[in-house]
C-alpha positions in Angstrom: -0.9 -18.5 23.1 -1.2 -15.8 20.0 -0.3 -16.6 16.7 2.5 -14.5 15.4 3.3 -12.9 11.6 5.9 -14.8 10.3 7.7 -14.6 7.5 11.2 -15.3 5.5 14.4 -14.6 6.6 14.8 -12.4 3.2 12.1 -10.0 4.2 12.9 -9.9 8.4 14.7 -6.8 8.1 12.6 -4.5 5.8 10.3 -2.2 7.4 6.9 -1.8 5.6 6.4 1.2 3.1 3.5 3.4 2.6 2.3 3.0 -1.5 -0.6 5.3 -0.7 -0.8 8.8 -2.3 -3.4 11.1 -4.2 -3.2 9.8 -7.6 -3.3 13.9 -8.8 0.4 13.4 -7.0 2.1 10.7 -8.9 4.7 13.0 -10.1 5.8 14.2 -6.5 5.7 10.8 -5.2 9.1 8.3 -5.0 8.3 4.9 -4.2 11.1 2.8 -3.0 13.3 0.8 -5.2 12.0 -3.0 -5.5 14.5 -5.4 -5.6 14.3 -8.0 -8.1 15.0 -10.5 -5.9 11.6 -9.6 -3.2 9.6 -10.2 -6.7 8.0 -13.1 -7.5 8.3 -14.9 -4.2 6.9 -18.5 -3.8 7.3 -19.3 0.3 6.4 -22.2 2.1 5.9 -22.6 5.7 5.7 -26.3 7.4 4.4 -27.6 11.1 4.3 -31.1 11.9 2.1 -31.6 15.5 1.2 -33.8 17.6 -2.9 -33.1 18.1 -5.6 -34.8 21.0 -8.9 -35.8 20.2 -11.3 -33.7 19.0 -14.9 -32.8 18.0 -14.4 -29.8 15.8 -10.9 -28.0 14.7 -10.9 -24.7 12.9 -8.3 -22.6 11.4 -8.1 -18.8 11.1 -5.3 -18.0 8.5 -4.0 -15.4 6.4 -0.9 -14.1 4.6 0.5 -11.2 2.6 -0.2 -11.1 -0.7 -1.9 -14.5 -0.8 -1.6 -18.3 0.8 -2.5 -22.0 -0.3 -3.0 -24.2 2.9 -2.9 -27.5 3.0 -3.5 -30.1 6.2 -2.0 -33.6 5.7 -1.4 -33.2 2.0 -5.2 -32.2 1.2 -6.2 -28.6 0.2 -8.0 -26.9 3.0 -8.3 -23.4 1.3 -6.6 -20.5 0.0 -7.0 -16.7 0.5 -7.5 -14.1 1.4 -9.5 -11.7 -0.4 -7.3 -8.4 -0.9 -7.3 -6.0 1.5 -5.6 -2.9 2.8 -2.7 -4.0 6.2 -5.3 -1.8 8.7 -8.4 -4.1 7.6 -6.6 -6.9 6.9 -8.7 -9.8 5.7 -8.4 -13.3 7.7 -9.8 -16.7 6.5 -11.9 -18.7 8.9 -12.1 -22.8 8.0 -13.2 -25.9 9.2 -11.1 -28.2 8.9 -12.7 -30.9 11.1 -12.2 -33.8 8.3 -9.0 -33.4 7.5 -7.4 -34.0 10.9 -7.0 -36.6 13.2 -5.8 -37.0 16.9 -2.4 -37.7 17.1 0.3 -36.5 14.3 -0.3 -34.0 11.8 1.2 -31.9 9.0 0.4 -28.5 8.7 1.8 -26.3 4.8 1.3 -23.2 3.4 2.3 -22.1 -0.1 2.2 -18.3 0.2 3.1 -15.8 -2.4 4.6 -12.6 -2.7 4.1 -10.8 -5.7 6.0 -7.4 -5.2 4.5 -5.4 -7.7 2.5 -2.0 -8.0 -0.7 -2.9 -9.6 -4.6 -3.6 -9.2 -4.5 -6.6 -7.8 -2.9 -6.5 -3.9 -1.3 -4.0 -2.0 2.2 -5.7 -2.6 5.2 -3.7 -3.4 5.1 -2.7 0.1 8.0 -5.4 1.9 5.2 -6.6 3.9 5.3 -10.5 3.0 4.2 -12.8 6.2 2.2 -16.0 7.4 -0.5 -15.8 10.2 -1.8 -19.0 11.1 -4.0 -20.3 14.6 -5.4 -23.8 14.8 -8.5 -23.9 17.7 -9.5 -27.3 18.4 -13.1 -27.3 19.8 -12.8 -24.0 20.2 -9.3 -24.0 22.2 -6.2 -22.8 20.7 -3.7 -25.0 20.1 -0.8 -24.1 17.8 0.1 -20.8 16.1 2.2 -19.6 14.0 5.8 -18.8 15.3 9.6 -19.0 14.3 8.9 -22.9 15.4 7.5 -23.4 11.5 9.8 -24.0 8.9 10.5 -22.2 6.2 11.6 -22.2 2.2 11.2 -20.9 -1.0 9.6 -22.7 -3.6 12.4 -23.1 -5.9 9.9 -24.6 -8.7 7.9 -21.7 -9.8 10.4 -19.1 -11.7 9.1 -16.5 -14.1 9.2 -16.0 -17.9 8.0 -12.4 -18.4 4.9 -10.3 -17.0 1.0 -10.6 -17.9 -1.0 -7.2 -18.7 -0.1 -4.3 -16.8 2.4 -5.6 -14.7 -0.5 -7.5 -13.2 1.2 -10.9 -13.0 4.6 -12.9 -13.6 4.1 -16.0 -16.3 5.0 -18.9 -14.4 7.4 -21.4 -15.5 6.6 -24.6 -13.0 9.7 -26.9 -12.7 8.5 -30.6 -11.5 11.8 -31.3 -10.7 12.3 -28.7 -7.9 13.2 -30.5 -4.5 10.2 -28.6 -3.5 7.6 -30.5 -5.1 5.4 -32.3 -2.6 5.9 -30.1 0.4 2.6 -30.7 1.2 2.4 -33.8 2.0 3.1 -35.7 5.7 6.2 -37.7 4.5 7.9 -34.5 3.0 11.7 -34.2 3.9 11.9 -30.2 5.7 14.9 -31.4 7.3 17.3 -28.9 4.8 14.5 -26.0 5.8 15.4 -22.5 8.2 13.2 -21.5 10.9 10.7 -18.9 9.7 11.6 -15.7 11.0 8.9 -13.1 13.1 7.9 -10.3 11.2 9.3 -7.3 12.9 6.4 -4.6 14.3 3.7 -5.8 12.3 1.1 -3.4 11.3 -2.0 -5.5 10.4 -5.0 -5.1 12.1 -7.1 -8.7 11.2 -10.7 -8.8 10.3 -12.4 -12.0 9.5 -13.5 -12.5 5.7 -17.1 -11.8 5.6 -17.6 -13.8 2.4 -16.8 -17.1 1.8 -13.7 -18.5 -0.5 -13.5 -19.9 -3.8 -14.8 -22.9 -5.3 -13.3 -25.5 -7.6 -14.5 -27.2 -10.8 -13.7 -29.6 -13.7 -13.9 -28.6 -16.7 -13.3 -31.0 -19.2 -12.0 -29.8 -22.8 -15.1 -30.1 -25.4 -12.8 -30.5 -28.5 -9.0 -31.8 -28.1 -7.5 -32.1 -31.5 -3.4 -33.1 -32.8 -1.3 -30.3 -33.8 2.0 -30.7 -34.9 4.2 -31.2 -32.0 1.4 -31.3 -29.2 -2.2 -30.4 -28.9 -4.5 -27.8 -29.0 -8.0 -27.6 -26.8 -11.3 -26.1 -26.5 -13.4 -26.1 -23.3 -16.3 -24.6 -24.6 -16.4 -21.5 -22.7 -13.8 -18.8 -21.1 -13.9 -19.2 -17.2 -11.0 -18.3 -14.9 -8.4 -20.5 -13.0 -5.3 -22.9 -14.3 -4.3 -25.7 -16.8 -3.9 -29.1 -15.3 -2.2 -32.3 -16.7 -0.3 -35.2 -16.2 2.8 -35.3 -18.0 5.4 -38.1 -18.6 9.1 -37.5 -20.6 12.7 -37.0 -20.0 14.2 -34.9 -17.1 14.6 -31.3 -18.3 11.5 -31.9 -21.2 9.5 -28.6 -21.6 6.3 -28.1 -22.6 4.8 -24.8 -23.8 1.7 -23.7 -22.7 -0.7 -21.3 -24.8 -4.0 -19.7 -23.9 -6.7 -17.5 -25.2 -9.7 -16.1 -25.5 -10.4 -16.7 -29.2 -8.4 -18.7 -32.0 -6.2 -17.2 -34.6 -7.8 -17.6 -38.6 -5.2 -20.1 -39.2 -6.8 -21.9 -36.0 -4.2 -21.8 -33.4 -4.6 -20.5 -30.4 -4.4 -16.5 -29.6 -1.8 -16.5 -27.2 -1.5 -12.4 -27.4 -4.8 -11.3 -26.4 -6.2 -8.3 -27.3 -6.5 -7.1 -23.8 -2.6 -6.4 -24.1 -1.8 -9.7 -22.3 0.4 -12.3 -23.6 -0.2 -15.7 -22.0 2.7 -18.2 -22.3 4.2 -20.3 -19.6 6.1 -23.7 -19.6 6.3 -26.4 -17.5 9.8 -28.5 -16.9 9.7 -31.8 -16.5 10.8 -34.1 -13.8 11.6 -37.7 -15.8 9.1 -39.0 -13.8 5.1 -39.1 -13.8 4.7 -35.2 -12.7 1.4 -33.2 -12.8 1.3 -29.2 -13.2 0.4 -27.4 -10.7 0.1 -23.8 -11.5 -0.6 -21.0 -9.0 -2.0 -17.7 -10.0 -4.7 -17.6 -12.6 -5.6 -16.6 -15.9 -9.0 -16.2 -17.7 -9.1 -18.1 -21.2 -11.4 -20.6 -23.3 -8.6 -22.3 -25.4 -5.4 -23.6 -24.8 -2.1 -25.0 -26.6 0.4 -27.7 -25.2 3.9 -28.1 -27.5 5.9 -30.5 -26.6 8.5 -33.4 -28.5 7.8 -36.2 -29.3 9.2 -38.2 -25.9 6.6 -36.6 -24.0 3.1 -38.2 -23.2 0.4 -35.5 -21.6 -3.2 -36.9 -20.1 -5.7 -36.2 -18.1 -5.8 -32.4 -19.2 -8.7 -30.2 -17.8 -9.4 -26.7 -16.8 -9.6 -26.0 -12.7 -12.1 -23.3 -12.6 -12.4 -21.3 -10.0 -15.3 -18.8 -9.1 -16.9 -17.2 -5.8 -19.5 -19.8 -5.1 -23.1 -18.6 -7.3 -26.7 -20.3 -7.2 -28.8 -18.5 -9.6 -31.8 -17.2 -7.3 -33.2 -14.8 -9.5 -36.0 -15.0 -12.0 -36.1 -13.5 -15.3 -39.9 -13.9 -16.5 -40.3 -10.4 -17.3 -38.1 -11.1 -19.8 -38.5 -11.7 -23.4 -37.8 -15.5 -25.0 -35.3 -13.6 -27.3 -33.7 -12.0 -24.4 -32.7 -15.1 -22.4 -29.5 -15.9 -24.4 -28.3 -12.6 -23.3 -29.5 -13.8 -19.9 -27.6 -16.7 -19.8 -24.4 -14.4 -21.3 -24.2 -12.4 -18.4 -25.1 -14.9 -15.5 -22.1 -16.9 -16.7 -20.1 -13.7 -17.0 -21.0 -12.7 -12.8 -20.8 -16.6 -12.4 -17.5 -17.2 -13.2 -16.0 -13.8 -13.3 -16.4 -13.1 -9.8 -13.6 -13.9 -7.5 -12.1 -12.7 -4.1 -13.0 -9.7 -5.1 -14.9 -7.8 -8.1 -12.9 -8.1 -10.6 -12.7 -5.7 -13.6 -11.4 -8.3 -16.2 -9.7 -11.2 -15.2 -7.4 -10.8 -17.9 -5.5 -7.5 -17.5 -6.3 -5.7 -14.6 -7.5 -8.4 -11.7 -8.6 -5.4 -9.9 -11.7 -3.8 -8.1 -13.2 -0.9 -9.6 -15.8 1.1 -8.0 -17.4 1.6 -11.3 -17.7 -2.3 -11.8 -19.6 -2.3 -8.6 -22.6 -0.2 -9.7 -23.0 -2.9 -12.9 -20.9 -6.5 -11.9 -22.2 -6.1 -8.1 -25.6 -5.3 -8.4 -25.6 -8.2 -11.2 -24.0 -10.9 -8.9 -26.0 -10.0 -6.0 -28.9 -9.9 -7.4 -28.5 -12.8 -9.7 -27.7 -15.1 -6.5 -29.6 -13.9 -4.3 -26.5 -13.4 -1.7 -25.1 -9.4 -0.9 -22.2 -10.6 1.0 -19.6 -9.7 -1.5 -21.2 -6.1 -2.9 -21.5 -5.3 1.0 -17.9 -6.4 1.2 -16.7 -4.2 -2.0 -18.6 -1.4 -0.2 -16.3 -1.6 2.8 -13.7 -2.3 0.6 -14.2 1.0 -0.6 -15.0 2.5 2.8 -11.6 1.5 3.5 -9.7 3.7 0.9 -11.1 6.8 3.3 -7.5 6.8 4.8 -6.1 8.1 1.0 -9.0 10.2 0.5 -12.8 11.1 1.7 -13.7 11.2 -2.0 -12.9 7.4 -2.0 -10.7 5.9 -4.4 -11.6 4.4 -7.5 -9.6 1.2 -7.0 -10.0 -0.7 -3.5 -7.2 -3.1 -1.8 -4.3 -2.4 -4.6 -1.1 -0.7 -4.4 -2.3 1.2 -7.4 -4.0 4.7 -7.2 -6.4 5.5 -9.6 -9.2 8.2 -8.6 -12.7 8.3 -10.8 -15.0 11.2 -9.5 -18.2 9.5 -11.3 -17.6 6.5 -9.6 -17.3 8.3 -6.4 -20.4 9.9 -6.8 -22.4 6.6 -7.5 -21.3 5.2 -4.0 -24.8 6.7 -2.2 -26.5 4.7 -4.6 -25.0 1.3 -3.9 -25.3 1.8 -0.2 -29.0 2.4 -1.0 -29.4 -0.2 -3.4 -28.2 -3.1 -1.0 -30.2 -1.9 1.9 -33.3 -2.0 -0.9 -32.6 -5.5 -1.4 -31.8 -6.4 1.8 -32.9 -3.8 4.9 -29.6 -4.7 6.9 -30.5 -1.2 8.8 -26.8 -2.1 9.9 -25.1 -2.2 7.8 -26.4 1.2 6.7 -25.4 2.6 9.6 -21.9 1.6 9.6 -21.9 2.9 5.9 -23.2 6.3 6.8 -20.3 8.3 8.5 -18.2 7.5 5.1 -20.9 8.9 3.0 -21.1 11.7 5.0 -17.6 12.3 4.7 -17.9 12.3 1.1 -20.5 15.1 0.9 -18.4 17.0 2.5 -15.5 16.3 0.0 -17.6 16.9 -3.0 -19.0 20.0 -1.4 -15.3 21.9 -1.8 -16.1 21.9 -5.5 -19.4 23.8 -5.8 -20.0 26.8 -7.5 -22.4 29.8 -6.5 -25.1 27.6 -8.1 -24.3 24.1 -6.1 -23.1 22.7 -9.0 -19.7 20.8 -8.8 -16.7 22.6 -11.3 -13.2 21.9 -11.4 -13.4 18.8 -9.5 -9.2 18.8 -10.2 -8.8 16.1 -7.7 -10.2 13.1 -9.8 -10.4 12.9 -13.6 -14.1 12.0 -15.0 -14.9 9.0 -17.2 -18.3 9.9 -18.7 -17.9 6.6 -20.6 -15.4 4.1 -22.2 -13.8 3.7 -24.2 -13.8 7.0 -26.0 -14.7 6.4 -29.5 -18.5 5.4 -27.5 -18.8 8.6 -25.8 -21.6 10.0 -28.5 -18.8 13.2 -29.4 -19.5 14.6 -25.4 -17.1 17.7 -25.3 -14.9 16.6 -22.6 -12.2 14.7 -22.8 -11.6 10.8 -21.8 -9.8 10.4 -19.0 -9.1 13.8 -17.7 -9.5 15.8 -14.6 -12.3 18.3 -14.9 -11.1 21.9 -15.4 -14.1 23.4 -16.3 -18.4 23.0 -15.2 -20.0 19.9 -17.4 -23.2 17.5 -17.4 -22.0 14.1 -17.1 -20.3 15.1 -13.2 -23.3 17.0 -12.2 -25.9 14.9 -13.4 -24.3 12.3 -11.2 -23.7 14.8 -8.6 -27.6 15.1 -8.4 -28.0 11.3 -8.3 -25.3 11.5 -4.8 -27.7 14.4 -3.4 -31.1 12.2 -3.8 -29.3 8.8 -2.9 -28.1 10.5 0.3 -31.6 12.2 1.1 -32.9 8.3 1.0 -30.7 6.8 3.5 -30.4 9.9 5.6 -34.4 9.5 5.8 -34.3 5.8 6.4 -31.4 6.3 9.3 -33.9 9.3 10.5 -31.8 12.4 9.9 -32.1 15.3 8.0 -31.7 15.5 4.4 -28.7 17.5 2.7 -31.0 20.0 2.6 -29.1 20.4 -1.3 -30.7 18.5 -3.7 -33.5 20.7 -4.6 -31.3 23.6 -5.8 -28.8 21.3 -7.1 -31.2 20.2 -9.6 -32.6 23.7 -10.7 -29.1 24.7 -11.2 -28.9 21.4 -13.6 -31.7 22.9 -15.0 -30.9 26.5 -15.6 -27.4 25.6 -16.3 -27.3 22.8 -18.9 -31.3 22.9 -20.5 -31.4 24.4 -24.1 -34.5 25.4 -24.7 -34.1 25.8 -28.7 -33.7 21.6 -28.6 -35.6 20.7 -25.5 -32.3 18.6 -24.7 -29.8 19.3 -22.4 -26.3 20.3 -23.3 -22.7 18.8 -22.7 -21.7 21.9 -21.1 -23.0 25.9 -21.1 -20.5 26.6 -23.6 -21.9 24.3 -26.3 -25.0 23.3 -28.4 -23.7 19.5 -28.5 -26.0 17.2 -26.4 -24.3 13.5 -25.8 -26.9 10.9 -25.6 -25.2 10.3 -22.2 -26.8 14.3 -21.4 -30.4 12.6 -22.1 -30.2 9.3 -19.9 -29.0 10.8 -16.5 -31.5 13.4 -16.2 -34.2 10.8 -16.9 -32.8 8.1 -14.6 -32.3 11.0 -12.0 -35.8 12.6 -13.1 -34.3 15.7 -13.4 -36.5 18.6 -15.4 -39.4 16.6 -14.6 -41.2 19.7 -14.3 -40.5 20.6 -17.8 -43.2 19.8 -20.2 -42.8 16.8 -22.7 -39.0 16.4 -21.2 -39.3 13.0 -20.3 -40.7 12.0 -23.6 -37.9 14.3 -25.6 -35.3 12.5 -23.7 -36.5 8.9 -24.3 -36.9 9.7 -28.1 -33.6 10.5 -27.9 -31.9 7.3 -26.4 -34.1 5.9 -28.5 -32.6 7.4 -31.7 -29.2 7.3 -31.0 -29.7 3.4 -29.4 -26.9 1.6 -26.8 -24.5 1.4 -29.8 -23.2 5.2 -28.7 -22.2 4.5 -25.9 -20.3 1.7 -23.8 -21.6 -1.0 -22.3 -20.8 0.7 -18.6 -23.3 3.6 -19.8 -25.5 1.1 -21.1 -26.6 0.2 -17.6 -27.9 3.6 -16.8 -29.4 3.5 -19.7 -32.2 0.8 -19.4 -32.3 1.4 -15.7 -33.8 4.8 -16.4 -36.5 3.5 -19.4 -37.1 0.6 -16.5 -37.8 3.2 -13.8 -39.5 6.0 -16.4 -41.8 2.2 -16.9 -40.8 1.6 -20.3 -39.4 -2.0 -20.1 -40.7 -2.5 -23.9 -38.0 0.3 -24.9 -35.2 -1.2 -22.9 -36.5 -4.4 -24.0 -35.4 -3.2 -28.1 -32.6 -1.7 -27.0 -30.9 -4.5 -25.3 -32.0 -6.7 -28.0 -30.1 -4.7 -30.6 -28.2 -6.2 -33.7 -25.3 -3.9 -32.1 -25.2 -4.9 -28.7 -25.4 -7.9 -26.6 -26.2 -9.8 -29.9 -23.3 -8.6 -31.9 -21.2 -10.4 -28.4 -23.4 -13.7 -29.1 -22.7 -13.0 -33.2 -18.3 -13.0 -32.4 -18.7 -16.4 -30.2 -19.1 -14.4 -26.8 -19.4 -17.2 -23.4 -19.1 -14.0 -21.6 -19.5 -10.5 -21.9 -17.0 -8.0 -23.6 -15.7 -4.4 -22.2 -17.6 -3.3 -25.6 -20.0 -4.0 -28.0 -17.5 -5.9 -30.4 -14.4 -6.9 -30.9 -12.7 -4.2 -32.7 -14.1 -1.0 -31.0 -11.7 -0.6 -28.7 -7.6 -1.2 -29.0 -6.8 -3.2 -26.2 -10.8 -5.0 -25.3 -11.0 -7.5 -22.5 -13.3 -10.2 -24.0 -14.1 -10.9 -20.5 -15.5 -7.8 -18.5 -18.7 -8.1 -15.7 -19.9 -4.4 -16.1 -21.5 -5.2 -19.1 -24.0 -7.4 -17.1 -26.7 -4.6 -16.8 -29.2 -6.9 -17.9 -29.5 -8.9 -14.8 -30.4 -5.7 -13.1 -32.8 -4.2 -15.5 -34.8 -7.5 -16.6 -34.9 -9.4 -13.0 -38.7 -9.5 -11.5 -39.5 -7.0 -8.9 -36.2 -5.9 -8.6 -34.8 -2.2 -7.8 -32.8 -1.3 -10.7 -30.9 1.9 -9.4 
């Protein structure tokens, strides 16, 4: 017995498409048409058993793009984390207390998104159920066209959210639908499910645990004129719930944001380009909302008339489970608000995956995983999910050896300084850790990126015109300290920011090549020297954006001293620290920030990246504009579209944790 991919009738006859290309190729590239009618696709699949006695049962599930299960009308989990169809992610769960010998009643709300974005790799026509029930360690029932099968007729859309990132859900409690989980549930109108048709998945288990839930109760609930506004005291991440009584057909209109309005409602169009407004349809009876995909917000708004009562409203958060493990008493008394800041922001940021923002995007960027993963990690105490993000990552291989700069989405974005931080990571978890393991299995991918990057050196070593991926430097652009090259573009030309990182590969691979007892690149040496000789202007005792120029970005002084580059040169170090010192975290963005105090940290000046980080300007100015989590810049206003709710700018819980590697 072998569980099989099953799916809905509507998607039996498509054959899976490949979203995949080199993001340089977007142009050349045709993706299929996608119907509106594969979009937005609530499916539920239903198996009523008949089940012996037993000491332990288990389930191993999964679907494409996403499931809710639950066993004899009680949630038993959701999932899974997203993943690409030939790693395909799998959810292991005990569900020993929610069974019994004798009947049961097995439902799955799954979901099919269908778009191209950050978030899954959807858009592809692959939509399916897996399922495999092993009763003290015995399977017993799988999934197969026995289930039943329908769509969810209650959740219909009323627009998009961010960049195409997710459909606003209208929730109707009056959809015929509504209780499908539970034992008594009539599926007697429902069509078999229908077997998904050469599957391509290969299954992994999920090597870190799912999501947990929590209450949280508003802090302030006031009387607005025609319903109610709310405050929970803090952003977090997951849905609106509430009990609602009124007239069949009775709507009410949901609102949520970050911050308030200056006449005190609600800001429902977010400055992160997302508009959040949904509505819920009542049933005429007692009904109770029951939203699916998430949102990240600290206020809400309910309208609705005046035959309508609402109770019982609370935020379900939902997070990666956290337990703060580590200690902070290296740090300063008037640094442990900024403390608290960014734990909250890896606490309840963190999902399924590392998220960018949990606003716009939803996505995993490999750039987020040098700040937000080292930061959850090592504020936990538990690698599980960087080490995961690092396969994740591993896993994008198959578009390109570079890597890609977002993992598991349908979406292709390539970042060659993220790229060139991977080493690092890898080396940075095995620091914390020693999984010699996991190392190893890491390796061969690293190896293959050396040998990508190493198509783009010059006579020198140096990497120029890396055409393949555009280079970030730092974001957003107005906190780029004037460097010469442009935001967001691919790099025609020989400049610091790339190589400086480029150096930072070279010694990161030297480490683990040494700890895995091979030879080193045998490159960084010369690399370096050709930093040197190429970028150090000796009239300023600084180095330069590029040859070409006299300008020097702050962002040229802090690589070379977190990469100890010119250390040769005398009174370099000290030249470069003056610098940061002068021009202060406030040039830069908060992503650039982290390099930033890691290198006065590892040149042993915590008292300077104490005073920075304690700047007017930076995390304080955050606490100053009512900040429960950190921003995706300093403030409000410095950049057009800012996520109010964005993990990379966590660096202090890297930089300021006790005895802790900080690059």
């Amino acid at each position: 017995m072998k569980p099989q991919f099953i799916c809905h009738a509507d998607f039996a006859d498509w054959s899976p498409v490949h979203v995949f290309y080199k993001e340089k190729d977007k142009d050349k590239v045709t993706l299929p048409e996608r119907p509106a009618r594969l979009q937005n696709r609530h499916i539920l699949f239903r198996k009523t058993v008949t089940l012996p006695a037993f000491v332990r049962a288990v389930v191993r599930v999964t679907a494409d793009d996403y499931y809710h299960l639950y066993i004899n009308g009680q949630y038993a989990g959701q999932g899974p984390a997203a993943s690409y169809p030939h790693a395909y992610n799998h959810n292991e769960i005990d569900v020993t207390h929610l069974l019994q010998a004798g009947q049961n009643t097995f439902a799955a709300h799954t979901y099919y998104q269908g778009l191209n974005n950050r978030v899954w790799v959807s858009a592809d026509f692959r939509e399916c159920f897996w399922f495999e029930l092993l009763l003290d360690g015995k399977t017993v029932l799988c999934s197969d066209d026995t289930w039943l099968c329908a769509d969810h007729t209650g959740y219909t859309a009323c627009g998009k959210i961010g960049y195409d990132t997710a459909f606003a859900e209208v929730y109707h409690s009056d959809a015929p639908e509504v209780g499908f989980e539970k034992a008594d549930f009539d599926d007697s109108a429902w069509q078999p499910a229908s077997l998904v048709k050469n599957p391509d998945y290969t299954l992994v288990k999920q090597s870190t645990a799912q999501l947990v839930w929590e209450t949280l109760a508003p802090v302030k609930t006031e009387t607005i004129a025609g319903g109610i506004r709310i405050d929970f005291g803090r952003e977090a991440v997951g849905v609106i719930s509430a009990c609602a009584q009124g007239p069949r057909g009775a709507e009410v209109v949901l609102l949520y944001g970050e911050e308030l309005n200056e006449d005190g409602s609600v800001r429902s169009d977010l400055r992160c380009n997302c508009h959040y407004e949904e509505k819920w349809i009542l049933s005429g009876s007692e009904d109770v909302l029951k939203q699916y995909d998430y949102k990240a917000f600290r206020y809400a708004e309910l309208h609705f008339g005046p035959d309508v009562t609402l109770r019982d409203v609370h935020f379900r958060v939902r997070h990666y489970p956290f337990t703060q493990q580590a200690s902070y008493t290296r740090a300063s008394a008037d640094l442990q608000p900024i403390i608290t800041l960014c734990t909250d922001t890896v606490k309840y940021g963190t999902q399924e995956n590392y998220v960018d923002c949990p606003t716009r995007e939803k996505g995993q960027y490999l750039g987020d995983v040098s700040v937000a993963g080292r930061a959850q990690a090592l504020a936990s105490g538990n690698y599980a999910m960087m080490k995961k993000a690092i396969r994740d990552f591993c896993n994008t291989t198959f578009i390109c050896p570079g890597v890609m700069a977002v993992s598991c989405a349908s979406l292709m974005q390539e970042i060659a300084d993220y790229s060139l931080q991977f080493p690092a990571q890898v080396a940075w978890v095995y620091a914390q850790d020693g999984n010699l393991d996991f190392l190893r299995q890491t390796e061969p991918y690293l190896t293959g990126m050396l040998a990508y990057f190493r198509k783009y050196e010059n006579a020198d070593g140096l990497l120029e015109n890396v055409s393949d991926k555009w280079n970030l430097v730092d974001w957003p652009e107005n906190l780029r300290d004037g460097y010469v090259f442009p935001a967001g573009e691919r790099d025609t030309g020989l400049h610091n920011v790339i190589n400086a990182f480029w150096v930072g590969f070279l010694q990161a691979m030297d480490e683990i090549y040494g700890i895995l007892g091979m030879p080193p690149t045998g490159l960084t040496a010369r690399v370096q020297d050709a930093y040197v000789n190429t970028f150090y202007n000796a009239e300023t005792g600084l180095f330069t954006d590029n040859p070409a120029t006299d300008h020097s970005a702050v962002h040229c002084s802090v690589l070379p001293l977190l990469f100890r580059i010119g250390a040769e040169i005398p009174g370099l170090q000290d030249r470069l620290i003056d610098r940061i010192m002068q021009k202060g975290l406030t040039s830069m963005g908060v992503y650039m920030a982290y390099f930033t105090l890691a290198a006065l940290v590892k040149h042993g000046r915590m008292d300077l990246a104490q005073q920075l980080a304690l700047a007017p300007g930076a995390w304080n100015l955050m606490l100053s504009q009512g900040a429960t989590t950190t921003f995706e810049a300093w403030g409000k206003e410095q950049k057009w579209n800012t996520s109010l709710f964005h993990p990379w700018a966590t660096a202090p819980l890297i930089v300021f944790a006790d005895d802790a590697r900080v690059y």
